[in-house]
Backbone as ProteinMPNN parsed JSONL, in Angstrom:
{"seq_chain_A": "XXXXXXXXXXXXXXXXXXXXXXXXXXXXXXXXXXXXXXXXXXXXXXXXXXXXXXXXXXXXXXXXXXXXXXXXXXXXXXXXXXXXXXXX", "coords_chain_A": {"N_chain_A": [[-32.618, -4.667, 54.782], [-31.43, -1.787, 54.678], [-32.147, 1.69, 53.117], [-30.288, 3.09, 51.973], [-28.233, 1.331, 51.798], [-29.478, -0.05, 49.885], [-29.586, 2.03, 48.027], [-26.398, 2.252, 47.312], [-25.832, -0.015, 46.276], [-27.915, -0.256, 43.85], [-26.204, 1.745, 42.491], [-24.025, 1.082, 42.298], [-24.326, -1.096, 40.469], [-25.226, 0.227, 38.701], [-23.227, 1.616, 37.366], [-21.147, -0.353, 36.892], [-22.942, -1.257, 34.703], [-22.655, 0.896, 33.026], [-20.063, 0.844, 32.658], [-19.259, -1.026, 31.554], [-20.611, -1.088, 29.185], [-18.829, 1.209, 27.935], [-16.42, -0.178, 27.794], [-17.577, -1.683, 26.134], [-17.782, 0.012, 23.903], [-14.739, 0.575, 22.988], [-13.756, -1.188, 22.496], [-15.403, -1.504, 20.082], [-14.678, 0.35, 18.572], [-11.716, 0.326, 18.828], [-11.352, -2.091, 17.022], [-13.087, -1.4, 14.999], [-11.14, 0.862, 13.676], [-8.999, -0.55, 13.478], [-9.624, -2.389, 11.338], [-10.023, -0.181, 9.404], [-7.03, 0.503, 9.044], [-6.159, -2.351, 8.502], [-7.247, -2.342, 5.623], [-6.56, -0.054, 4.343], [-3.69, -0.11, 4.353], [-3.56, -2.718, 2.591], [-4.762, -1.46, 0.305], [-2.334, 0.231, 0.06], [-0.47, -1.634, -0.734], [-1.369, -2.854, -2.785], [-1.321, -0.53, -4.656], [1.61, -0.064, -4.947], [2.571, -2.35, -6.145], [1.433, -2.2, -8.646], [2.593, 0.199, -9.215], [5.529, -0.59, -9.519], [5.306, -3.045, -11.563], [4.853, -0.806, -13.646], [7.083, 0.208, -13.513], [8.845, -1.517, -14.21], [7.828, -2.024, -16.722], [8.61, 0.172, -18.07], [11.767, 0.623, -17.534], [12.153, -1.576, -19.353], [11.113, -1.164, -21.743], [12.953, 1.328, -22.147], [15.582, 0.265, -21.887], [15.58, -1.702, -24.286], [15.222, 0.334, -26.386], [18.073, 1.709, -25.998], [19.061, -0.324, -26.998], [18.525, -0.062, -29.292], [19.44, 2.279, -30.34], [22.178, 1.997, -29.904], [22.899, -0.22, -31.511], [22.271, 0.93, -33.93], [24.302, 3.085, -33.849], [26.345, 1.518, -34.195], [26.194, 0.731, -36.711], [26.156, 2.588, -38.298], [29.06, 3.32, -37.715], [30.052, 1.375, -38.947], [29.544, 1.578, -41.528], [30.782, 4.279, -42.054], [33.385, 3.585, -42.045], [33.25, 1.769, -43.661], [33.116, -0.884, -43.854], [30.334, -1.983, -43.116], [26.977, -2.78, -44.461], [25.639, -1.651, -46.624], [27.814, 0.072, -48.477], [28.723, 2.928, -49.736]], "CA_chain_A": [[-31.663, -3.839, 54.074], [-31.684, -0.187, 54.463], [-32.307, 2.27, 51.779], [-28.606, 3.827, 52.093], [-27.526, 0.293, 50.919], [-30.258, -0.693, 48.144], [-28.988, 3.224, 47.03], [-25.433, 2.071, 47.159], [-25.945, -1.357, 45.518], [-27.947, 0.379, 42.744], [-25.858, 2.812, 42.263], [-22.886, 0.129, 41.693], [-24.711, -1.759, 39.459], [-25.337, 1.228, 37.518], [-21.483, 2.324, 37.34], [-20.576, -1.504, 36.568], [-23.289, -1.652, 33.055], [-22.087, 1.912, 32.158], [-18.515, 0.493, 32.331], [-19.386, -2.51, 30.357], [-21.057, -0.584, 27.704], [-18.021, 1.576, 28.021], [-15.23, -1.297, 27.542], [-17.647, -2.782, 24.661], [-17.925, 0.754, 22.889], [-14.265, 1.28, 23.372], [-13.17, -2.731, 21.601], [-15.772, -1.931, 18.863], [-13.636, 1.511, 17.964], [-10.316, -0.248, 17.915], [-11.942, -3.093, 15.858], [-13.052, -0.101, 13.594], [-9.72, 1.383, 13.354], [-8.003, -2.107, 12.966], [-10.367, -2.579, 9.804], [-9.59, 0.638, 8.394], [-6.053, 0.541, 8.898], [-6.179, -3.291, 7.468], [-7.81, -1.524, 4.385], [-5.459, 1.196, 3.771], [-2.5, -1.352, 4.047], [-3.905, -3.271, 0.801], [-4.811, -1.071, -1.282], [-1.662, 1.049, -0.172], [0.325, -2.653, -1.161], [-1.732, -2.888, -4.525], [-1.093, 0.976, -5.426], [2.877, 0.02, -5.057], [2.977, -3.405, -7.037], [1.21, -1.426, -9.921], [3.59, 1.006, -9.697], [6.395, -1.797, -9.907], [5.126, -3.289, -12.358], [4.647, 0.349, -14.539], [8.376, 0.747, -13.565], [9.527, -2.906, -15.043], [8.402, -1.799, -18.301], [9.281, 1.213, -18.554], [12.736, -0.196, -17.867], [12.183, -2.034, -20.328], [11.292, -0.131, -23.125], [14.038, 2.105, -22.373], [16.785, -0.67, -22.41], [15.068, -1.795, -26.186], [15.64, 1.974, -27.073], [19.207, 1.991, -25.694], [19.957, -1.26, -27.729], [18.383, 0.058, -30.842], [19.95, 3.554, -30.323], [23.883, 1.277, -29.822], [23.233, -0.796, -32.836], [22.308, 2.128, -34.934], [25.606, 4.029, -33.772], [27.591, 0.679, -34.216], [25.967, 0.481, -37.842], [26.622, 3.843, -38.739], [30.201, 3.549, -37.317], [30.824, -0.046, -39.739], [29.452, 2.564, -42.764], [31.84, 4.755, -42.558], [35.206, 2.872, -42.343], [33.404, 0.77, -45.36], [32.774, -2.663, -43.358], [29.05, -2.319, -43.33], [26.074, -3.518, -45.779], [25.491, -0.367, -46.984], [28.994, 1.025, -48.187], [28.911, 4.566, -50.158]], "C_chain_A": [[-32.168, -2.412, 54.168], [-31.816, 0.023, 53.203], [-31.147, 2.847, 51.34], [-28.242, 2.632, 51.786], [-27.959, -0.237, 49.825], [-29.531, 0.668, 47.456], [-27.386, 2.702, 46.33], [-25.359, 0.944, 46.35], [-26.59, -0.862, 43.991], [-27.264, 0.956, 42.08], [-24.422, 2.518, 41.341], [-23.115, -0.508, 40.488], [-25.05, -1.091, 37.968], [-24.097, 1.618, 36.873], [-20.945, 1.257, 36.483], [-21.312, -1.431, 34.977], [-22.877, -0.468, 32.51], [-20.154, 1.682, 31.638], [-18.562, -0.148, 31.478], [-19.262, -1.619, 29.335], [-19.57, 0.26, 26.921], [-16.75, 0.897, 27.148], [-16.227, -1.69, 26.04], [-18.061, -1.545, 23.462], [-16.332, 0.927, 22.324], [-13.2, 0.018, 22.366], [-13.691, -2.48, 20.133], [-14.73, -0.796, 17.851], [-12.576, 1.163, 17.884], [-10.537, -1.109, 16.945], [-12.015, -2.375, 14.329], [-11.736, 0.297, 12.669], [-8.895, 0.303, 12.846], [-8.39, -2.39, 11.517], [-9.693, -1.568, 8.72], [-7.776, 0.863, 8.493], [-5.564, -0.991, 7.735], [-6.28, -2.764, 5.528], [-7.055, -0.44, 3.73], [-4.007, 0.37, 3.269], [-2.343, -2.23, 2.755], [-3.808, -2.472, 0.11], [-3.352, -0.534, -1.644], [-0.822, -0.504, -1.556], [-0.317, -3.036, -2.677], [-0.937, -1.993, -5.125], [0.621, 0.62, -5.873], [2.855, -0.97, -5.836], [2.32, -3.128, -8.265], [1.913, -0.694, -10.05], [5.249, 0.497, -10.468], [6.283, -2.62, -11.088], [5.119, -1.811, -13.551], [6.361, 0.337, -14.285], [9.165, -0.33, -14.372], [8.99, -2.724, -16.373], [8.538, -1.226, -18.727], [11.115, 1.296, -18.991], [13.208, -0.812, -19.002], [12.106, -1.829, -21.822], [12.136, 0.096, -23.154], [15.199, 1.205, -22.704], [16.449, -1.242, -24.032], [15.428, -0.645, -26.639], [17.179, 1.72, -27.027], [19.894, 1.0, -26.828], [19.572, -1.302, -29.277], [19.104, 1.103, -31.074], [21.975, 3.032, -30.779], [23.631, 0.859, -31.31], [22.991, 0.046, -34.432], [23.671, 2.763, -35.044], [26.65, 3.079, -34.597], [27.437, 0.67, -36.269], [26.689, 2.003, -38.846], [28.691, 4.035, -38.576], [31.304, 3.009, -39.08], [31.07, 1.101, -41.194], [30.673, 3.265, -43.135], [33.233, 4.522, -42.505], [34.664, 1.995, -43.591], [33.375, -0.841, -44.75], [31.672, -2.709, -43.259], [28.485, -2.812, -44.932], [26.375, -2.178, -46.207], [26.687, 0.385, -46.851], [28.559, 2.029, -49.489], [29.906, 4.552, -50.857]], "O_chain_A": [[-33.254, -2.036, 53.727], [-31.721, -0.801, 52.293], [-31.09, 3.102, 50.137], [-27.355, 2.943, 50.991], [-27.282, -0.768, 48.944], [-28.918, 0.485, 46.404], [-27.176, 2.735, 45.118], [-24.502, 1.124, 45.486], [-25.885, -1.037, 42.997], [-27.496, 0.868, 40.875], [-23.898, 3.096, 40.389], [-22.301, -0.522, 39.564], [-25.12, -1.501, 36.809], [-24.145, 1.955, 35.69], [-20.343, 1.578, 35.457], [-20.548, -1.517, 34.016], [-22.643, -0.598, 31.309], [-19.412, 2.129, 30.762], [-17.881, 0.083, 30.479], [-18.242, -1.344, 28.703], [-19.235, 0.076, 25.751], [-16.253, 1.347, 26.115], [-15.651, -1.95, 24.984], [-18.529, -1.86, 22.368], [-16.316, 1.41, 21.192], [-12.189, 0.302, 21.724], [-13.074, -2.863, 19.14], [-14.208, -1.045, 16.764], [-12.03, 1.533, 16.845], [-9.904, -0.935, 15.903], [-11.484, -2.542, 13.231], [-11.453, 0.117, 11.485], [-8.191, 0.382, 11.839], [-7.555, -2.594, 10.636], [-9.102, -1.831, 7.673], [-7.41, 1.678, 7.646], [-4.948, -0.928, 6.671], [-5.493, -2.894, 4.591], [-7.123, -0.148, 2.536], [-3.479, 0.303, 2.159], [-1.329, -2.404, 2.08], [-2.942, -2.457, -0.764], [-2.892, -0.569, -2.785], [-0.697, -0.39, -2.775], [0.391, -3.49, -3.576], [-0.046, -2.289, -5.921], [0.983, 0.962, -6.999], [3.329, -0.47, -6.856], [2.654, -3.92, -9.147], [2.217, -0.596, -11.239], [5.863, 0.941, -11.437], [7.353, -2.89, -11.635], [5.623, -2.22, -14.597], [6.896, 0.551, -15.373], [10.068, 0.011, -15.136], [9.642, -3.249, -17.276], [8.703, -1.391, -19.935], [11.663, 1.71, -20.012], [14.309, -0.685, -19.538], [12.811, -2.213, -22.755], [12.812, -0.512, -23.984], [15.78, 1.38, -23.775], [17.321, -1.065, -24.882], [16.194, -0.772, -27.594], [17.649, 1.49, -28.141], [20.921, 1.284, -27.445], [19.962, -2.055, -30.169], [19.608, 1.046, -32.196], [22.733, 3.538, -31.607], [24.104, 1.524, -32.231], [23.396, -0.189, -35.57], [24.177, 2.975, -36.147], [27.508, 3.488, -35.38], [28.428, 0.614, -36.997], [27.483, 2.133, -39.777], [29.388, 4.776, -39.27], [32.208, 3.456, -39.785], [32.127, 1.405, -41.747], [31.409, 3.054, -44.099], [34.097, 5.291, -42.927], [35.451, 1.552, -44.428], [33.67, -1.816, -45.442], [31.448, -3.919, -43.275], [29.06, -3.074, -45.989], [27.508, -1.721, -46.052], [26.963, 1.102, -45.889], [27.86, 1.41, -50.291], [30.333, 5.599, -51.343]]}, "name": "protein", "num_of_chains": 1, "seq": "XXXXXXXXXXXXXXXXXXXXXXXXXXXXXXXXXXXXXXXXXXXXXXXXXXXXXXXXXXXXXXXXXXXXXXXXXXXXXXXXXXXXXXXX"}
């Protein structure tokens, strides 16, 4: 074997483990990214079903308000035509 082909054969073999390393730096950085995107995705999907939940009872309160606010009006209404408890 010449030395112009051990050069060339080296030279391949060198090109080929820098590729490798290459391809297996190149899987571990999407891997990375895949993780932290995984990770953002949860918590984002927590952050919203706490918010959902904060919105269902707020809802809720407010409709209790609305139906104490009605039956106050309706009470006040009975009062003064004189069909309530409390007539004057």
């Amino acid at each position: 074997m010449s030395s112009g082909q051990f050069n060339a054969g080296q030279s391949r073999g060198g090109a080929q483990a820098k590729t490798e390393d290459w391809m297996e730096s190149a899987k571990n950085t999407a891997n990375a990214a895949h993780d932290k995107a995984a990770d953002a995705a949860n918590c984002t999907s927590g952050q919203a079903q706490q918010h959902k939940d904060e919105s269902a009872g707020f809802l809720q309160q407010t409709g209790e308000q609305m139906v104490h606010m009605a039956q106050g009006a309706i009470d006040g209404v009975k009062n003064t035509l004189g069909v309530g408890d409390q007539k004057k």
